[in-house]
N, C-alpha and C positions, 0 to 999 in steps of 0.2 A: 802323245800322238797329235797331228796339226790336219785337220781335213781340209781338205782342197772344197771351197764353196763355188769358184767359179773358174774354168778355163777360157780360153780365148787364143785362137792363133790370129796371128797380126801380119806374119809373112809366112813366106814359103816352110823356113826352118825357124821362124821366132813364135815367140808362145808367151801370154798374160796367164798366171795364176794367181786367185785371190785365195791366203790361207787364212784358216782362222788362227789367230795369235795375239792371243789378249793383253799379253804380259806386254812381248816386242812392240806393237801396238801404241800401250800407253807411256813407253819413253822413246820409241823412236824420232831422232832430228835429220836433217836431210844431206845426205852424203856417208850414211851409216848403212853396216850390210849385214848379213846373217850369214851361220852357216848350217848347210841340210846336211843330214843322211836317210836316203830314201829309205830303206831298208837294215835288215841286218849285217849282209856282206855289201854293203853298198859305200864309197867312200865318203869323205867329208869334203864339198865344194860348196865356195859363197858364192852368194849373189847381191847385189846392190838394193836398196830399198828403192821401188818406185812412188809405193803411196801408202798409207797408212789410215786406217780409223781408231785414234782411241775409244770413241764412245762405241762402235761397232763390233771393235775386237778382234779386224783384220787388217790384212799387210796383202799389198801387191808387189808380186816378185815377174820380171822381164825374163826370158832365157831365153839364149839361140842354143840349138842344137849343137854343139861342137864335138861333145866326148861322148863315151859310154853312158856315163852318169844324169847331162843333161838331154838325152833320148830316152832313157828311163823316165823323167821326170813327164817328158813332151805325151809320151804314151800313159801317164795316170790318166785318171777320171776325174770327173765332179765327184765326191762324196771318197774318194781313195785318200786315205792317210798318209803323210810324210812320219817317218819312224822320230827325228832328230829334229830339232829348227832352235840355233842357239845365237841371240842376239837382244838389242842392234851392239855392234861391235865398229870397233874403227874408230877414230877421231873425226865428229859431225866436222860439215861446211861453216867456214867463218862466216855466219850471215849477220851484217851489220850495213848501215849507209854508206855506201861508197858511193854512192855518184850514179852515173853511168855504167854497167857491165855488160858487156858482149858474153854469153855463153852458147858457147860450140859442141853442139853431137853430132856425132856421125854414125850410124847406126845403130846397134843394139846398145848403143853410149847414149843417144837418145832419154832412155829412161831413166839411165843416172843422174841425165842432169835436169829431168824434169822438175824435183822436189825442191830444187837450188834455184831453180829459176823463180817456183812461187814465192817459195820462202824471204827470196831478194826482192821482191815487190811487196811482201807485207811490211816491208822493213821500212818502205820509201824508195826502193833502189826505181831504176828508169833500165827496164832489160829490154835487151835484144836479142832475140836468140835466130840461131840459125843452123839448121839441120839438116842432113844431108844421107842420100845413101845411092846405092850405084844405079838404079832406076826406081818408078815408082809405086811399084809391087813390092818393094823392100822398104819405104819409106812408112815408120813408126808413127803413131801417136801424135799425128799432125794436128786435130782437135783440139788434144790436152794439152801442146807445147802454146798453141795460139790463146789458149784462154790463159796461159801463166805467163805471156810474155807481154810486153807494150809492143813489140813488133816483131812480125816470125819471117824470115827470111828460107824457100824452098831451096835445095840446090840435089842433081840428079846426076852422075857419072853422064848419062847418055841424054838428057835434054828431057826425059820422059814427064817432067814435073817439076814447076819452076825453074829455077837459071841452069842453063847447062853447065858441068863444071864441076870442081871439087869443094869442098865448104872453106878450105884456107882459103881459094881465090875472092870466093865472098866475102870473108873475113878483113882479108886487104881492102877491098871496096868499102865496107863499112869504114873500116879504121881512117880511108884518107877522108870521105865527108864530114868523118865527127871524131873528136879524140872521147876517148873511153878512159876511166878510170881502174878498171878491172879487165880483166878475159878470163874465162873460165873455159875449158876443154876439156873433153871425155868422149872416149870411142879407143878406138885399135892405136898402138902405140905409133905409128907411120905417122898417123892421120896428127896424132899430139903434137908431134918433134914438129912439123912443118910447120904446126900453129904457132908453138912458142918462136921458130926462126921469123915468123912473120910481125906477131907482137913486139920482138928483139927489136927489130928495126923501126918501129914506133914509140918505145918506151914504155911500154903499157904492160903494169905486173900481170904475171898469168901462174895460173893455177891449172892445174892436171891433174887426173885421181886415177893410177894405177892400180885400179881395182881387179881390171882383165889379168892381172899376172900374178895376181893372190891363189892359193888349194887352201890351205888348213886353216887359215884364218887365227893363229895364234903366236906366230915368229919361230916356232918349233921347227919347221919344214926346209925353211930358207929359201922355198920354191920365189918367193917375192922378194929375195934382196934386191936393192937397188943402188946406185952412186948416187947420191945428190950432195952438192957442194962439196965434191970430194972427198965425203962420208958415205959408209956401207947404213942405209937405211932400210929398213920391211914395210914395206908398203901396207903389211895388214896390222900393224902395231905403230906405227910410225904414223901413217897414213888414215886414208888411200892417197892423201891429198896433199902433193908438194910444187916448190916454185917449178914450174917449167923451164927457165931457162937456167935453172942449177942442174938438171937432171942429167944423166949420161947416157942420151940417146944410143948411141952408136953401141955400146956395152950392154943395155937394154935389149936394143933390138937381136944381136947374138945369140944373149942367153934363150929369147924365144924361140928359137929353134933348135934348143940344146936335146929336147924329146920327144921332135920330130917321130923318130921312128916308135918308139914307145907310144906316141901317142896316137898312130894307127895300128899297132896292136890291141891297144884298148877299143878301138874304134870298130874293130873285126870282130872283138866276142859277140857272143850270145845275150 
């Protein structure tokens, strides 16, 4: 059992749990994620790692509300137990000196790439991050992303907070004042494709972590196949983390609404 030490909701439908997890803890690297099962009949969904204490013996896990499972979670308590928690899993973030790296979140993508971003500056990296979400009652973890970044760039769908506008157009702005050695991007698969078409046209390698289209977290499910370089890859074995602009957006973006309707029946139970 993993008890929940601390909650925190962060937006309307987003939610900070700190669990305790001694083991995950002391080998977690950053780009690596775990998987819960709240319960008995409860199913098996991951979530990305946001922060970790080896010496503490806890893990911070982000969740938006989307399914059955993570409304389950959103309604535990402080001191309520998670049944399951099996990690870190995934192949970590390449973190080494590149240069210069622009990293992009956009929403509950945010916390994915929080760990990525420190990580790149203990290394030597020179980050820039720039985050984004549709106004700013939904905007994440602005504190945590300014202390791990050399510079945090706002951006708001509706102007509410920092630049109005989408985080790609940001992204183009950065990219024409300074070339970047890297991009890094994470959030909702839309928000990715546009980043990588943006980076394309600058030359600048990009990386994306399709963690949002993982369930089981072991290539069993297939729920996370993906195209990349005209190969079938699993985003939870494979991944999470591939080039951006090998990826097959258009095929991607399909398959997510392949359980649309399924996935408001799950959304209607009890």
């Amino acid at each position: 059992m993993f008890t929940i030490l601390r909650k925190e909701q962060l937006a309307e439908t987003v939610y900070s749990v700190i669990v305790e997890a001694e083991n995950v803890a002391a080998r977690a690297i950053a780009g690596q994620f775990v998987i819960l099962r709240l319960d008995e009949t409860g199913e098996r969904f991951p979530l990305t790692l946001c922060d970790w204490s080896p010496g503490e013996g806890w893990i911070r896990l982000v969740l938006q509300v989307v399914g059955r499972s993570t409304r389950k979670l959103s309604l535990m308590d402080e001191g309520d137990a998670i049944l399951d928690l099996v990690g870190p899993l995934g192949r970590p973030s390449e973190i080494c000196a590149h240069g210069r790296v622009v990293c992009v979140g956009g929403g509950v993508g945010i916390a994915a790439i929080l760990p990525i971003c420190r990580a790149l500056r203990q290394v030597g990296d020179r980050v820039t991050g720039i985050i984004g979400a549709r106004s700013a009652d939904l905007l994440i973890l602005e504190e945590e992303m300014a202390a791990a970044t050399d510079e945090l760039i706002l951006t708001t769908d509706d102007g509410t907070r920092g630049l109005k506008g989408r985080v790609t157009w940001a992204l183009e702005e950065v990219l024409k004042k300074e070339p970047a050695d890297l991009v890094i991007a994470i959030g909702p698969a839309i928000m990715m494709k546009f980043a990588a078409a943006v980076t394309r046209d600058f030359a600048v390698p990009t990386k994306v972590s399709l963690n949002s289209i993982m369930l089981d977290g072991t290539g069993m499910c297939g729920t996370c196949r993906c195209e990349v370089a005209g190969k079938t890859r699993f985003a939870c074995v494979d991944g999470p983390e591939f080039d951006g602009h090998e990826v097959d957006w258009n095929l991607l973006l399909s398959r997510l609404d392949q359980y649309k309707e399924e996935e408001e029946i799950a959304r209607s139970l009890p």
